[in-house]
ROVEXKOL-574346 format. One record per residue (C-alpha): residue number from 1; residue in one letter; chain; x, y, z negated. Coordinates in steps of 0.1 Angstrom, whole numbers. Each point is the difference from the previous one (the first is absolute). Example, Ala and Ser with C-alpha at 12.3 -4.5 7.8 and 13.67 -1.06 7.14 Angstrom:
+-----+------+------+-------+-------+-------+
! pos ! code ! unit !  east ! north !    up !
+-----+------+------+-------+-------+-------+
!   1 !    A !    A !   123 !   -45 !   -78 !
!   2 !    S !    A !    14 !    34 !     7 !
+-----+------+------+-------+-------+-------+
END
This chain:
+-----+------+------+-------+-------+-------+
! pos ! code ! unit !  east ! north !    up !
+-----+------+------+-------+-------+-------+
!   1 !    X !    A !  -702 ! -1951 !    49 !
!   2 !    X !    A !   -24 !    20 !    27 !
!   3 !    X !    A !     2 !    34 !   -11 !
!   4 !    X !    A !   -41 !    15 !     7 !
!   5 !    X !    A !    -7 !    22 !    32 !
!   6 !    X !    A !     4 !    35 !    -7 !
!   7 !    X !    A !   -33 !    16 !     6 !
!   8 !    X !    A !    -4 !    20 !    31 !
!   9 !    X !    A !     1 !    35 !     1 !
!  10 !    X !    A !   -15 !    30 !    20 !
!  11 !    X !    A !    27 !    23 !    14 !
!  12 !    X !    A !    15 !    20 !    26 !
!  13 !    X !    A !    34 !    15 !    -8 !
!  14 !    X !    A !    25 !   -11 !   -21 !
!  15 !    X !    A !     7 !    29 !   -29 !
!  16 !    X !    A !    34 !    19 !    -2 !
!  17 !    X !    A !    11 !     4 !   -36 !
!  18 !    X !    A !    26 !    23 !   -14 !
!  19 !    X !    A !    20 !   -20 !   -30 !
!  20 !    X !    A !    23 !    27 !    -7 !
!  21 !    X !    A !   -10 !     3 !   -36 !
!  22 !    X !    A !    -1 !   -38 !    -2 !
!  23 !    X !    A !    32 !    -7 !     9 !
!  24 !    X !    A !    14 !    34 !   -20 !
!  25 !    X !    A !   -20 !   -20 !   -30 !
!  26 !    X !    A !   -23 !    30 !    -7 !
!  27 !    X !    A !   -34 !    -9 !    -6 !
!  28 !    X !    A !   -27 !    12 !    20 !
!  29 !    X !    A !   -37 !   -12 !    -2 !
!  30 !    X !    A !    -9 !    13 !    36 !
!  31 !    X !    A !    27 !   -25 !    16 !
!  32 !    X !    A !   -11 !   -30 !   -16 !
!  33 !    X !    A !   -38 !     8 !     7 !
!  34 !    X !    A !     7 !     2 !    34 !
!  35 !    X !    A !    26 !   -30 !     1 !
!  36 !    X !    A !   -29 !   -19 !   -21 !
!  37 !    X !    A !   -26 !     5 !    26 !
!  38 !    X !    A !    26 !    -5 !    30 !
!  39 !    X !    A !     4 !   -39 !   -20 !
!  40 !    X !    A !   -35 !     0 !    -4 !
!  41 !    X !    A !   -16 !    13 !    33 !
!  42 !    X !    A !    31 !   -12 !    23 !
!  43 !    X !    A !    27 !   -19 !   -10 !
!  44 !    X !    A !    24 !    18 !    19 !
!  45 !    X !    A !    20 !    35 !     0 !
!  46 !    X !    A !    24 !    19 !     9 !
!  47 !    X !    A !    27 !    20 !   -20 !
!  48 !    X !    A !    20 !    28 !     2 !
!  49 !    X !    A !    24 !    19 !   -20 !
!  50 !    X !    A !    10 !   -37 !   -10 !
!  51 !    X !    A !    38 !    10 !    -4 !
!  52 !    X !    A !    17 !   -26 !    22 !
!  53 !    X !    A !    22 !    14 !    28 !
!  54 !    X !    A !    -7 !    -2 !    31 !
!  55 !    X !    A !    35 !    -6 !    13 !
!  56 !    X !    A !     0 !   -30 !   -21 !
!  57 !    X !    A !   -31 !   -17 !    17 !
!  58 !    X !    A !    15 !    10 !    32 !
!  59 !    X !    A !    31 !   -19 !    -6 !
!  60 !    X !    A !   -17 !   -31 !    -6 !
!  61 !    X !    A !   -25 !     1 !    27 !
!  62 !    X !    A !    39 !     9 !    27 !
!  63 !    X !    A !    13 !   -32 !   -22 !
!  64 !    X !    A !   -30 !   -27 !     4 !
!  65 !    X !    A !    -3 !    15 !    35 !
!  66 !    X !    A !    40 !   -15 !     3 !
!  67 !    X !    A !   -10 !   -30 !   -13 !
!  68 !    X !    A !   -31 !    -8 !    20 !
!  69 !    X !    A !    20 !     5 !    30 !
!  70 !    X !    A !    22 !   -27 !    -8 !
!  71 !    X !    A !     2 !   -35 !    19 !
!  72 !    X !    A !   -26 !   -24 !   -17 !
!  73 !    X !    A !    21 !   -30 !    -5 !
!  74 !    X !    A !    20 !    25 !   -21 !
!  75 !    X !    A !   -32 !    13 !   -22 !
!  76 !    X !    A !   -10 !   -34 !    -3 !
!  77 !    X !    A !    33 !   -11 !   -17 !
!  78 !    X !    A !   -22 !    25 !   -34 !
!  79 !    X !    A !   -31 !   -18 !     9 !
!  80 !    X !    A !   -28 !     5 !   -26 !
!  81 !    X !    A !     9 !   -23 !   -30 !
!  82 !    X !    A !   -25 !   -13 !   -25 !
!  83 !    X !    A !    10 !    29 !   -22 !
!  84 !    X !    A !   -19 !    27 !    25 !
!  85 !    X !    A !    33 !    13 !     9 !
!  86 !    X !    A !    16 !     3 !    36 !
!  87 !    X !    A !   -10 !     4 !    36 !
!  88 !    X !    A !   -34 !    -6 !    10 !
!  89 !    X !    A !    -2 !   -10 !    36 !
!  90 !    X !    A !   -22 !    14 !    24 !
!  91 !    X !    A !   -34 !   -20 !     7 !
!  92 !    X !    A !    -4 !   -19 !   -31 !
!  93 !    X !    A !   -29 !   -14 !    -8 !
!  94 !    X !    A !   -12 !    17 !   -31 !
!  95 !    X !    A !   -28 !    -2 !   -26 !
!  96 !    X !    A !    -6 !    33 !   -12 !
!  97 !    X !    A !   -28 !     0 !   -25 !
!  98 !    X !    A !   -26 !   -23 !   -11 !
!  99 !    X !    A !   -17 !     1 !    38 !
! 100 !    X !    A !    16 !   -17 !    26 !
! 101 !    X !    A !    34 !    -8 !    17 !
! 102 !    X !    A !    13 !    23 !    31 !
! 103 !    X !    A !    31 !     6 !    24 !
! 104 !    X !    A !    23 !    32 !   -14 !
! 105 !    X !    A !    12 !    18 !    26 !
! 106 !    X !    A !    26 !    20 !   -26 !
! 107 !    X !    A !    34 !   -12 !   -15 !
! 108 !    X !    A !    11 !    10 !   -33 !
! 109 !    X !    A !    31 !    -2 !   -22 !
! 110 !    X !    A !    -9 !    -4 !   -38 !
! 111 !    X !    A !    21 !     6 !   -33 !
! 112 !    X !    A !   -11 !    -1 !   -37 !
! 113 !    X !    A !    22 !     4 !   -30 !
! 114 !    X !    A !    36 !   -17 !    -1 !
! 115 !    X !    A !    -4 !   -24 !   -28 !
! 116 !    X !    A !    14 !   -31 !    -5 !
! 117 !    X !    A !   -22 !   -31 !     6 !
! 118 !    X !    A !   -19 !   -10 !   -33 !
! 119 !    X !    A !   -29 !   -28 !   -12 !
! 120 !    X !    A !   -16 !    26 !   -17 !
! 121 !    X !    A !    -1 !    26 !    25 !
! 122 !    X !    A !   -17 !   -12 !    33 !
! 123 !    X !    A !     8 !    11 !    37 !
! 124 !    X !    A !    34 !    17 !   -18 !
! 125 !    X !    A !    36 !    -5 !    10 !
! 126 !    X !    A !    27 !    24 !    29 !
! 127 !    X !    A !   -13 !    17 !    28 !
! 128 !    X !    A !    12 !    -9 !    38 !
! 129 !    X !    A !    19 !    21 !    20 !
! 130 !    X !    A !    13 !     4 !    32 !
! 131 !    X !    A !    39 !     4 !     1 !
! 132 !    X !    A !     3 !    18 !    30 !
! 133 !    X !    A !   -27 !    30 !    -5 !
! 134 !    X !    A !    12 !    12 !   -38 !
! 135 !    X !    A !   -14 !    31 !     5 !
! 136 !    X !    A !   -41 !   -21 !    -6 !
! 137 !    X !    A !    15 !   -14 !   -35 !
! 138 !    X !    A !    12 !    42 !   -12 !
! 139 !    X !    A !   -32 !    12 !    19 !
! 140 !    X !    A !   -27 !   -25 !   -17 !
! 141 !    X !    A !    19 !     0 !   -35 !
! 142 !    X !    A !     1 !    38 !    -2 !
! 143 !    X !    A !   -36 !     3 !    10 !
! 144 !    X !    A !   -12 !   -27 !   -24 !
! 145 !    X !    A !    19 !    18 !   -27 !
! 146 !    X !    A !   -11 !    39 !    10 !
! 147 !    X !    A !   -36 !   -18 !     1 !
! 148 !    X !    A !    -1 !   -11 !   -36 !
! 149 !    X !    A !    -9 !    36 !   -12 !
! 150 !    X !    A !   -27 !     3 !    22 !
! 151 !    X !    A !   -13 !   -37 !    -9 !
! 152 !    X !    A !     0 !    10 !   -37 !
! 153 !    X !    A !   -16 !    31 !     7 !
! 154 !    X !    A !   -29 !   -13 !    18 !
! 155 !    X !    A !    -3 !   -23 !   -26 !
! 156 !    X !    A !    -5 !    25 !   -26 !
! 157 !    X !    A !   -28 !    15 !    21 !
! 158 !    X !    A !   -20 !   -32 !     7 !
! 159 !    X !    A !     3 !    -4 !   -45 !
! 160 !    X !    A !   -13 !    35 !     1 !
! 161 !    X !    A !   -28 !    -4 !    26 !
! 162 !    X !    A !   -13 !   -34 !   -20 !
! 163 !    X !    A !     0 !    19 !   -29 !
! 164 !    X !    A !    28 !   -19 !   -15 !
! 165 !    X !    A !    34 !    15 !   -19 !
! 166 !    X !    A !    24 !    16 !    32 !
! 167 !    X !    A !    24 !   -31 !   -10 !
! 168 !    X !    A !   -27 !   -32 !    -3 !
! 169 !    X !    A !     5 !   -16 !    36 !
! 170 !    X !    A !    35 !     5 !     1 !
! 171 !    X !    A !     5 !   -30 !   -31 !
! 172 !    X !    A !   -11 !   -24 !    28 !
! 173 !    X !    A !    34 !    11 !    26 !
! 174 !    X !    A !    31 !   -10 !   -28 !
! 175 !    X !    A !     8 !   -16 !    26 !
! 176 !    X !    A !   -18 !     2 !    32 !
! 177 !    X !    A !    -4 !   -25 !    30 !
! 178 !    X !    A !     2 !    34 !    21 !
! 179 !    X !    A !     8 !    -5 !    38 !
! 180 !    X !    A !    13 !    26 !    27 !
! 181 !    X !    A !    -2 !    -6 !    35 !
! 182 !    X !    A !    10 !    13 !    30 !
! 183 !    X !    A !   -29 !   -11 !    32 !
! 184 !    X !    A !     9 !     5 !    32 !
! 185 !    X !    A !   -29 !     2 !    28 !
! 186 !    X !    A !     7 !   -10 !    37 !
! 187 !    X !    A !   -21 !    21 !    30 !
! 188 !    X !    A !   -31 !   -18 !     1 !
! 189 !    X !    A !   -23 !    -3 !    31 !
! 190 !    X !    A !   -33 !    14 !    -3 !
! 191 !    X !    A !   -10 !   -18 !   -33 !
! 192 !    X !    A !   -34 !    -9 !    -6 !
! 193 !    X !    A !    -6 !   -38 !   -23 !
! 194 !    X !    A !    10 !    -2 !   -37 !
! 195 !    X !    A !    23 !   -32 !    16 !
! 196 !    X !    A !    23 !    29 !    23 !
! 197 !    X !    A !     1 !    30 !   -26 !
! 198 !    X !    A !    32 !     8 !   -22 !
! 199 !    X !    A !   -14 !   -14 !   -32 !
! 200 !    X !    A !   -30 !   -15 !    -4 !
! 201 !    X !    A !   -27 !    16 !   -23 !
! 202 !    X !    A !    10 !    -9 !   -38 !
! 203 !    X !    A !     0 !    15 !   -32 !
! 204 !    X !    A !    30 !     2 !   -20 !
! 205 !    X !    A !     3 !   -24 !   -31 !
! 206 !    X !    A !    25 !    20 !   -26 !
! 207 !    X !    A !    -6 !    31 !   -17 !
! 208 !    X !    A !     1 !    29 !    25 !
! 209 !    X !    A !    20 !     6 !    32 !
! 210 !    X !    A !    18 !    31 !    11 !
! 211 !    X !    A !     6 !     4 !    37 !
! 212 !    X !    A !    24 !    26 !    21 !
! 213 !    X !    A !   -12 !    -7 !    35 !
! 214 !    X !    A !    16 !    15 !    32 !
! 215 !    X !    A !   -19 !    22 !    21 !
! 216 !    X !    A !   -14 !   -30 !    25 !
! 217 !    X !    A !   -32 !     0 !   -27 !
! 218 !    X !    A !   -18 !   -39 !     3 !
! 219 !    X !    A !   -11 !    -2 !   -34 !
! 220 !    X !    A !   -41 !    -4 !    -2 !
! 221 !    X !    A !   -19 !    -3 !   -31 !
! 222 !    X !    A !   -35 !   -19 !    -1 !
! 223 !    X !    A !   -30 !    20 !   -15 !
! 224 !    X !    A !   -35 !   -19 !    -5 !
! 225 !    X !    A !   -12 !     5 !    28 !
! 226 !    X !    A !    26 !   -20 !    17 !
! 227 !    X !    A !    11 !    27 !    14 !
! 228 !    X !    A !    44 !     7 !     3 !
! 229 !    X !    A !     8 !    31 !   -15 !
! 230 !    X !    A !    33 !    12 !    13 !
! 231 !    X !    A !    32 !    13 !   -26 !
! 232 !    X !    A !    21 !    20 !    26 !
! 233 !    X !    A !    33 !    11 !   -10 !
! 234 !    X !    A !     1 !    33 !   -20 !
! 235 !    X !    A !    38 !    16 !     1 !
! 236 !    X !    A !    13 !    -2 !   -36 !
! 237 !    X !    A !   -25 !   -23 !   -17 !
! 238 !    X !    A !     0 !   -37 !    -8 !
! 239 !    X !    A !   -34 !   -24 !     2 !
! 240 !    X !    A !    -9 !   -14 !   -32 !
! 241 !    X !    A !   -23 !   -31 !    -4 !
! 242 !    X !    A !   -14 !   -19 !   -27 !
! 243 !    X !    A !     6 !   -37 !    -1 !
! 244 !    X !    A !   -20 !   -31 !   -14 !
! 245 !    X !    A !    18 !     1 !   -39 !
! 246 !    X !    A !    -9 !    39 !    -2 !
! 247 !    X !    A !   -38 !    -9 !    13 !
! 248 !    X !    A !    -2 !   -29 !   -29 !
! 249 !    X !    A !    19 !    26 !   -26 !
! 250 !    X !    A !   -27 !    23 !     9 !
! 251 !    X !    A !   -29 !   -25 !    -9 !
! 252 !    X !    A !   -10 !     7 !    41 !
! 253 !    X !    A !    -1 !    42 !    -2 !
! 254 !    X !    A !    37 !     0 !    24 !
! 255 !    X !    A !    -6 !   -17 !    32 !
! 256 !    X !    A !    22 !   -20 !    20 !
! 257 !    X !    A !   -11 !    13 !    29 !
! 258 !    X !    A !     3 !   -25 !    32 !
! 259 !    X !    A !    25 !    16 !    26 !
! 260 !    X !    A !    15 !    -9 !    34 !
! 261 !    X !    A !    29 !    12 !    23 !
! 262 !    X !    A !    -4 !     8 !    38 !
! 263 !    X !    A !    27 !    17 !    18 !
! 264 !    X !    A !   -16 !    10 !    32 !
! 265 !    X !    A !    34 !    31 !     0 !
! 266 !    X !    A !    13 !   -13 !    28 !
! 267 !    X !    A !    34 !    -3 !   -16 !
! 268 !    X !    A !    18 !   -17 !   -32 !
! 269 !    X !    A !   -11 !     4 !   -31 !
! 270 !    X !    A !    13 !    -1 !   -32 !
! 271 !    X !    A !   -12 !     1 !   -39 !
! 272 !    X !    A !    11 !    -4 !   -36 !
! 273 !    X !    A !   -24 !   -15 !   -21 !
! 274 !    X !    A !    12 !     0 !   -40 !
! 275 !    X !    A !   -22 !   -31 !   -16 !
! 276 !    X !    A !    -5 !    14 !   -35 !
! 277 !    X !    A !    -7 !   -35 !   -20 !
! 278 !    X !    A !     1 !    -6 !   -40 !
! 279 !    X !    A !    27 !   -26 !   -15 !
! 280 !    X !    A !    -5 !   -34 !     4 !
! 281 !    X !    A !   -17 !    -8 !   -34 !
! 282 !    X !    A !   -23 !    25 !     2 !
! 283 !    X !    A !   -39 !   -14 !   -11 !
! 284 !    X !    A !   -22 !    15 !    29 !
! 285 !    X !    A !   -33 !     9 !   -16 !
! 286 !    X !    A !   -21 !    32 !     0 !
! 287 !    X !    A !    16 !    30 !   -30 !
! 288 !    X !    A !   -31 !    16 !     5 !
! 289 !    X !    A !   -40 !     3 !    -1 !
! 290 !    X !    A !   -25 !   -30 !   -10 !
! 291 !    X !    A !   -13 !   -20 !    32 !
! 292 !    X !    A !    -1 !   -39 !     3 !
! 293 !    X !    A !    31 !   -14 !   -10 !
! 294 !    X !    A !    29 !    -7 !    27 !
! 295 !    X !    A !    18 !   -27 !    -4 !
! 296 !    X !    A !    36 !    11 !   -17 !
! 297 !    X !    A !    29 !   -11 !    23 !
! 298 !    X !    A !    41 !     1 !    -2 !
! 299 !    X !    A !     9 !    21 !    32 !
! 300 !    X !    A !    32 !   -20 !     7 !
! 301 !    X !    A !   -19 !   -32 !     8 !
! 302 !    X !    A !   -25 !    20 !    18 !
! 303 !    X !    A !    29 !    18 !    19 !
! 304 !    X !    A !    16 !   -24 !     7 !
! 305 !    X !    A !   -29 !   -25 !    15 !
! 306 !    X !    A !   -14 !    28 !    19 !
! 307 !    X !    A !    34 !     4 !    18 !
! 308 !    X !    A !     0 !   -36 !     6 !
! 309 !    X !    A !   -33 !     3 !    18 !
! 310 !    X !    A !    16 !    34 !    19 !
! 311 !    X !    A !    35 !    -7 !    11 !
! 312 !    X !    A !    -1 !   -42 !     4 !
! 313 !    X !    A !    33 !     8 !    18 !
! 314 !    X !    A !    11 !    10 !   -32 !
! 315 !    X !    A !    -3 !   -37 !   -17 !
! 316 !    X !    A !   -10 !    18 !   -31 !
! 317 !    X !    A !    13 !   -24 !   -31 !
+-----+------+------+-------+-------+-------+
END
């Protein structure tokens, strides 16, 4: 299933939003207007007043930090399995997208939801973790968890701002193919081809994204002109960016908006991406608007093929 472009938008800046009311589940039309036309006109924003502690995202990053310092042999004994759970090595050839293949000068460490393996529940079953660094399994697990409020939060908002009922998109996340991540970044010298950049330029495929990123910066978002728009980091706020499903649930308004990673810092780098994606039987098909007719689509086999294409490391099943 190729999911269509997302159409190419004119911008500058990436808005800020204040979700205070939304995540204190008060209702207030001037929010979702703006977070509407940031959807619309973007596909990226920032948040604050967002409720997560800081200390908490500061453990994880001291944690993965840890890890990432380990010997490889050692992170390579949690390699990536076909699951999308584990270490992912540095310099993997990746597919990100529908575009083209390129190099990945990041490695990551991946978890989803412990469940146990199951026919009917696709890319399911335990997560991997290293024995000798316990304090990545409390870290990642207490973030996912403290995350969950935000997640059904946001949500609520994107219901609101498609002029749905606050609780509509979250029937589609009973139980969600979610992955969190932990990216490191090496020093990189003087950067300049899509083949020797961080990640190559890609749009996410689930629902939406949210992203603490340290204060290196790196991420660039494409406008329509072609043009790399950079999302510095703002102290206290997480990125959020709409995926592919959230650009199909929105009949094309939402736009997955094509974005890259470049760290010319100098120095490490290190994210946490959340991959906010809908349960595995989930039917993929626009909830709102009339337009020529997608064709409908279950987003485990889509998940699941797409990752195949991403992470052949992986030997997706």
């Amino acid at each position: 299933m190729l999911v269509k472009p997302s159409r190419r938008l004119d911008f500058t800046q990436i808005p800020i939003l204040d979700i205070g009311s939304l995540v204190s589940g008060q209702s207030d039309p001037e929010l979702i207007a703006s977070l509407r036309a940031a959807c619309t006109d973007v596909g990226f924003f920032y948040i604050k007043n967002h409720q997560i502690p800081l200390s908490l995202v500061r453990a994880l990053k001291d944690a993965a930090k840890e890890f990432f310092q380990a010997p490889m042999s050692e992170k390579m004994n949690i390699a990536i399995d076909s699951r999308i759970q584990g270490y992912l090595p540095l310099g993997y050839r990746s597919y990100e997208g529908e575009e083209r293949a390129g190099t990945s000068h990041q490695e990551g460490f991946w978890v989803g939801y412990e469940r146990a393996i199951s026919d009917q529940m696709p890319l399911s079953g335990p997560n991997q973790w290293p024995k000798r660094y316990p304090t990545l399994k409390d870290a990642m697990l207490r973030y996912f968890d403290c995350l969950e409020g935000l997640t059904e939060a946001l949500l609520q908002g994107f219901s609101r701002a498609l002029g749905l009922s606050p609780d509509y998109l979250s029937t589609y996340y009973k139980q969600p193919l979610s992955r969190l991540k932990v990216n490191h970044y090496p020093p990189q010298h003087d950067p300049v081809s899509d083949d020797d950049i961080g990640v190559v330029p890609h749009s996410d495929s689930g629902g939406f994204t949210i992203l603490w990123q340290d204060e290196s910066g790196g991420l660039e978002i494409q406008n329509k002109n072609g043009e790399w728009v950079g999302a510095p980091p703002v102290e206290g706020t997480f990125v959020i960016n709409i995926g592919n499903i959230m650009q199909i649930w929105s009949n094309g308004e939402f736009s997955s908006t094509p974005h890259r990673v470049v760290n010319r810092s100098g120095q490490d780098r290190y994210s946490i991406p959340l991959f906010v994606n809908p349960s595995a039987d989930t039917l993929i098909m626009p909830v709102v608007g009339e337009s020529e007719p997608y064709d409908s689509f279950n987003y485990g086999h889509y998940q699941r093929d797409l990752w195949r294409r991403t992470f052949p490391i992986a030997k997706v099943d």
